[in-house]
Residue frames as a rotation matrix with the C-alpha (Angstrom) as fourth column:
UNK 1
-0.289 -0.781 0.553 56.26
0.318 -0.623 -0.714 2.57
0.903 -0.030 0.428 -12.85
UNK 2
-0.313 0.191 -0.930 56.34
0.920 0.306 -0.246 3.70
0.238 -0.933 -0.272 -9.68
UNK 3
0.605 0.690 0.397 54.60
0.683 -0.706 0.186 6.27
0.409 0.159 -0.899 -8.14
UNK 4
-0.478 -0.721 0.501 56.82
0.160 -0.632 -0.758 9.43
0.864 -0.282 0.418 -6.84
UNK 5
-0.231 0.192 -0.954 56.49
0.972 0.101 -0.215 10.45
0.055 -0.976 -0.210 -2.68
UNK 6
0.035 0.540 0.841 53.87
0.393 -0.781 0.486 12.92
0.919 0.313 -0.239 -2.47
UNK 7
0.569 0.478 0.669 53.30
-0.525 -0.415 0.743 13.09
0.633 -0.774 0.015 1.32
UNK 8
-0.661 -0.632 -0.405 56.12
0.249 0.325 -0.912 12.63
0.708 -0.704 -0.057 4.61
UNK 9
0.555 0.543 0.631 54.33
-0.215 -0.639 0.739 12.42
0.804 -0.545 -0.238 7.72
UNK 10
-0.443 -0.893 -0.083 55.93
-0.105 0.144 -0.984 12.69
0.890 -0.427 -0.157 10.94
UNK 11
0.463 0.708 -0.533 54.50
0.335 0.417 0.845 10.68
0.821 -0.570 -0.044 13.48
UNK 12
-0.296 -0.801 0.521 55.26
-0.175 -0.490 -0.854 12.53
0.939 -0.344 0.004 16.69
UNK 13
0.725 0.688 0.021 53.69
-0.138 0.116 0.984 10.92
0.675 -0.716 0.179 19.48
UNK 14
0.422 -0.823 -0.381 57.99
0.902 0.342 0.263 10.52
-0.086 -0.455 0.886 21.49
UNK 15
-0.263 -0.634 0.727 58.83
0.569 -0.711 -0.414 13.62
0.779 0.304 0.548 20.68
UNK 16
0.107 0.209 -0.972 58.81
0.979 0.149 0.140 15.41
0.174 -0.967 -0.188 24.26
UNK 17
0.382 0.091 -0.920 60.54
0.409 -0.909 0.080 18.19
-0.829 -0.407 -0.384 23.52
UNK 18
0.598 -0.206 0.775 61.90
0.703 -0.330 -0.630 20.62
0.386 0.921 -0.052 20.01
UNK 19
-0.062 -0.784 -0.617 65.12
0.709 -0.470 0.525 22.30
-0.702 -0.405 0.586 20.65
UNK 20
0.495 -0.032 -0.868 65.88
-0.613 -0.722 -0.322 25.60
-0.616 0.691 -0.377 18.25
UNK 21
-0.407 -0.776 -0.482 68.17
-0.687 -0.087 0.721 23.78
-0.601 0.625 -0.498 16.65
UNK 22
-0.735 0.262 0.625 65.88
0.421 0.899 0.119 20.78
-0.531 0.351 -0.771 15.65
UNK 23
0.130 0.864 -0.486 63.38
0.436 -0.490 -0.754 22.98
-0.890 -0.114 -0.441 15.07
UNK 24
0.195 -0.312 -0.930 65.54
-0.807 -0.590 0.029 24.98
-0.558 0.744 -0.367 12.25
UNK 25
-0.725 -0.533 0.436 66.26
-0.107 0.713 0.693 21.41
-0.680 0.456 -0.574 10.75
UNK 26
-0.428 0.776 0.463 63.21
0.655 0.619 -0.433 20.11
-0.622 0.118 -0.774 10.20
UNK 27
0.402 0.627 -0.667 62.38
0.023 -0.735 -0.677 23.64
-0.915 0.258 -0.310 8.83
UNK 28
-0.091 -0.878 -0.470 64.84
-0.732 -0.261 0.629 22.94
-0.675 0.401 -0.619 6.41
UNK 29
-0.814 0.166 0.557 63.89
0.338 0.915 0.221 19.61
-0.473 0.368 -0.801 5.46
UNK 30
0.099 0.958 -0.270 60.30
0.470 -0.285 -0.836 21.06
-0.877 -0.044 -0.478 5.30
UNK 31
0.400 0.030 -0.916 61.49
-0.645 -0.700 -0.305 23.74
-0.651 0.713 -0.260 2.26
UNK 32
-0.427 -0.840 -0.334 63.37
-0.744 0.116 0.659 21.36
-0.515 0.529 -0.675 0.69
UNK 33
-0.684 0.600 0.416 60.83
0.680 0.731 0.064 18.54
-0.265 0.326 -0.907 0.04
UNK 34
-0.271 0.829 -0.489 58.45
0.079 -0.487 -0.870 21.08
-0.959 -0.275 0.067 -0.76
UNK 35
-0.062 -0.356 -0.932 60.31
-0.805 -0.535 0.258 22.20
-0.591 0.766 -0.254 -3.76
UNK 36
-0.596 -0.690 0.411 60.08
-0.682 0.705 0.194 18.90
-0.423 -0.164 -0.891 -4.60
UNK 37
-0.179 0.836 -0.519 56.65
-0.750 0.226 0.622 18.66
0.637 0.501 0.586 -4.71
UNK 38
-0.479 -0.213 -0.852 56.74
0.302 0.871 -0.388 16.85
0.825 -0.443 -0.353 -1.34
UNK 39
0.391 0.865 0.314 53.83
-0.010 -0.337 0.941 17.30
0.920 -0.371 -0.124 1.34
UNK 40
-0.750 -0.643 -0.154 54.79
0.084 0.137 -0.987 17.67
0.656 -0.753 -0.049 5.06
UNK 41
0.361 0.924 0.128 52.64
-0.341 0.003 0.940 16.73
0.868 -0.384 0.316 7.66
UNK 42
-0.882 -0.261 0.393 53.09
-0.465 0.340 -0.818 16.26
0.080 -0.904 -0.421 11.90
UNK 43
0.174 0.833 -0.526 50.86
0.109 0.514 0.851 13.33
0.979 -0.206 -0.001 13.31
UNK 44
0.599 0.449 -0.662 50.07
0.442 0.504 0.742 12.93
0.667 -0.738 0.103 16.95
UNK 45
-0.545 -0.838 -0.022 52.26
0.506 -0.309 -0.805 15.89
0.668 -0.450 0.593 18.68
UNK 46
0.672 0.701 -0.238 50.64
0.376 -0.046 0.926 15.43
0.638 -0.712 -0.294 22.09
UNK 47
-0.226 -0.420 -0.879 53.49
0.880 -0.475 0.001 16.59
-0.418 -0.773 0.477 24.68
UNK 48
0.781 0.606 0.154 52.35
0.615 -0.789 -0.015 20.28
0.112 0.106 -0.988 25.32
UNK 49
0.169 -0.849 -0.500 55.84
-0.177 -0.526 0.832 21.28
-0.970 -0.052 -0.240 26.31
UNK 50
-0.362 -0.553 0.750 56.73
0.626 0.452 0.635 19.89
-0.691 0.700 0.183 22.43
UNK 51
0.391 0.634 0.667 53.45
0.872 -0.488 -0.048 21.77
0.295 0.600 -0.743 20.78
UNK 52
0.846 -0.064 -0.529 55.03
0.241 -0.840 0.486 25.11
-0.476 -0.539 -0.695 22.86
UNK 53
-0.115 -0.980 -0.160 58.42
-0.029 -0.158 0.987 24.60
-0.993 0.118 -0.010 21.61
UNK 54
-0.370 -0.126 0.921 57.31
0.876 0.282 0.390 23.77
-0.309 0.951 0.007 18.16
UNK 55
0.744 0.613 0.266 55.09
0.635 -0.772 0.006 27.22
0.209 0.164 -0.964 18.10
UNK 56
0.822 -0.375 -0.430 57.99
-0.086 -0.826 0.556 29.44
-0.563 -0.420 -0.711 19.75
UNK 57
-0.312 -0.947 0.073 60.69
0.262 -0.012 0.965 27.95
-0.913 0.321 0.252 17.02
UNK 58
-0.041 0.496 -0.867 58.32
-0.795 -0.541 -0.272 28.74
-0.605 0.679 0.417 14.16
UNK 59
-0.918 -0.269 0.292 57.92
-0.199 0.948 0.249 25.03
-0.343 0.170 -0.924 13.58
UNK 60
-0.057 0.969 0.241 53.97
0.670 0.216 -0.711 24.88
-0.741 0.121 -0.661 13.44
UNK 61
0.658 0.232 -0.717 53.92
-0.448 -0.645 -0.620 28.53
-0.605 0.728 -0.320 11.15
UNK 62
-0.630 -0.564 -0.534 56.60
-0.645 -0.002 0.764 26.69
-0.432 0.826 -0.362 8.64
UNK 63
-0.748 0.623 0.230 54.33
0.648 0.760 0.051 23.10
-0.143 0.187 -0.972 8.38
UNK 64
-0.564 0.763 0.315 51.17
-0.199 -0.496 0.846 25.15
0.802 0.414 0.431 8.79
UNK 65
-0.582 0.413 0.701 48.53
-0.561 0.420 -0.713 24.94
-0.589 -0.808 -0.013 11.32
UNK 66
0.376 0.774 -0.510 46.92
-0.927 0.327 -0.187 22.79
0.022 0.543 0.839 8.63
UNK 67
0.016 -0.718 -0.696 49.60
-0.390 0.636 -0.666 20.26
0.921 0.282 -0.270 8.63
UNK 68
-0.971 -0.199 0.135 49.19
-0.235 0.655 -0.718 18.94
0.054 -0.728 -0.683 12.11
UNK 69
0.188 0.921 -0.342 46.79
-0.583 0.384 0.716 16.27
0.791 0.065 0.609 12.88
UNK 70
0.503 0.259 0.825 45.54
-0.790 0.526 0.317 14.19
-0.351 -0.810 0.469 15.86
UNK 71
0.434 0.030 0.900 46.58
-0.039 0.999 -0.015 10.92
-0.900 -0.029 0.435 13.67
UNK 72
-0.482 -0.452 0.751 48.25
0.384 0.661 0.644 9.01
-0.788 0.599 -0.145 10.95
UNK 73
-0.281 0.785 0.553 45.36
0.812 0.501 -0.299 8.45
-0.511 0.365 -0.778 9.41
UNK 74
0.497 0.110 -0.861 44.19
0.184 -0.983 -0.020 12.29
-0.848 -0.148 -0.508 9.71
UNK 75
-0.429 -0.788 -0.442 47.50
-0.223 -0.383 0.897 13.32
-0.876 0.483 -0.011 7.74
UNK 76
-0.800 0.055 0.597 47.03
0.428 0.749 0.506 10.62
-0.419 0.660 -0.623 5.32
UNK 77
-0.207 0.771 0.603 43.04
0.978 0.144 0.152 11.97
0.030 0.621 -0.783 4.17
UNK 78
0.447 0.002 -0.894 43.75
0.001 -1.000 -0.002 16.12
-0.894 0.000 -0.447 4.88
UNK 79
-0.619 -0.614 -0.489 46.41
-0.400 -0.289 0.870 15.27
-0.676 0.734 -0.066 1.84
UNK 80
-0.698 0.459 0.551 44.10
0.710 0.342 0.615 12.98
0.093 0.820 -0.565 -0.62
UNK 81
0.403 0.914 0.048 41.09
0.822 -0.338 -0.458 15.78
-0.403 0.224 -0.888 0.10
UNK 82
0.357 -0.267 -0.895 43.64
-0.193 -0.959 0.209 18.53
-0.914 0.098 -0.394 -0.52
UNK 83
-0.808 -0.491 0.326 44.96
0.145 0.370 0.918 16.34
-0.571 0.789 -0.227 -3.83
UNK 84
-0.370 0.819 0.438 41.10
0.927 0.293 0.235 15.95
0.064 0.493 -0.868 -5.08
UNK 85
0.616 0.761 -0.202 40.08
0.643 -0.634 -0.429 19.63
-0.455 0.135 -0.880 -4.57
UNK 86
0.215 -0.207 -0.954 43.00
0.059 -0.973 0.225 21.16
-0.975 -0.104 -0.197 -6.17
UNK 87
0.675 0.243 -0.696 43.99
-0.608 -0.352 -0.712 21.96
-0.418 0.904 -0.090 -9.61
UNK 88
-0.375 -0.927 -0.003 47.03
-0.924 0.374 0.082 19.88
-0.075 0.033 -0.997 -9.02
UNK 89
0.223 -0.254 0.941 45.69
-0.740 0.584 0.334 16.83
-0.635 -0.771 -0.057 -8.55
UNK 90
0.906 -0.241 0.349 47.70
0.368 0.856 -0.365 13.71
-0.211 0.458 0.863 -9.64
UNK 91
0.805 -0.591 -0.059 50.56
-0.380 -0.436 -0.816 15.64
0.456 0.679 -0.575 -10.12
């Protein structure tokens, strides 16, 4: 049986800039997979004009400042150590 999607990262290394209005999607998307039981995670949002806009739309305080990471990878082992220290894990 298959296993159920625990963790979405978004690799953002093209993303230049976050309008408000993207900004209020993604927050959206973000609550909805949660409920779900669905991690969210940003990889690799280097443009500083993008990391500005994502902080002034309340993009970084919905994800968390835990949720962004330098890398793929990064994302990928913040969730399996947060899976293995919590009370949840395997769920």
């Amino acid at each position: 049986m298959a296993q159920p999607c625990r963790l979405v990262v978004i690799e953002a290394n093209g993303v230049i800039y976050i309008d408000f209005t993207g900004s209020q999607i993604l927050q959206q998307l973000v609550t909805d997979l949660r409920r779900r039981g669905v991690d969210v995670a940003v990889a690799r949002l280097e443009s500083e004009r993008a990391q500005q806009a994502a902080a002034r739309t309340g993009l970084i305080a919905a994800l968390g400042d835990d949720r962004m990471f330098r890398s793929v990878e990064d994302a990928i082992r913040g969730r399996q150590s947060r899976s293995q220290n919590s009370p949840f894990a395997g769920y």
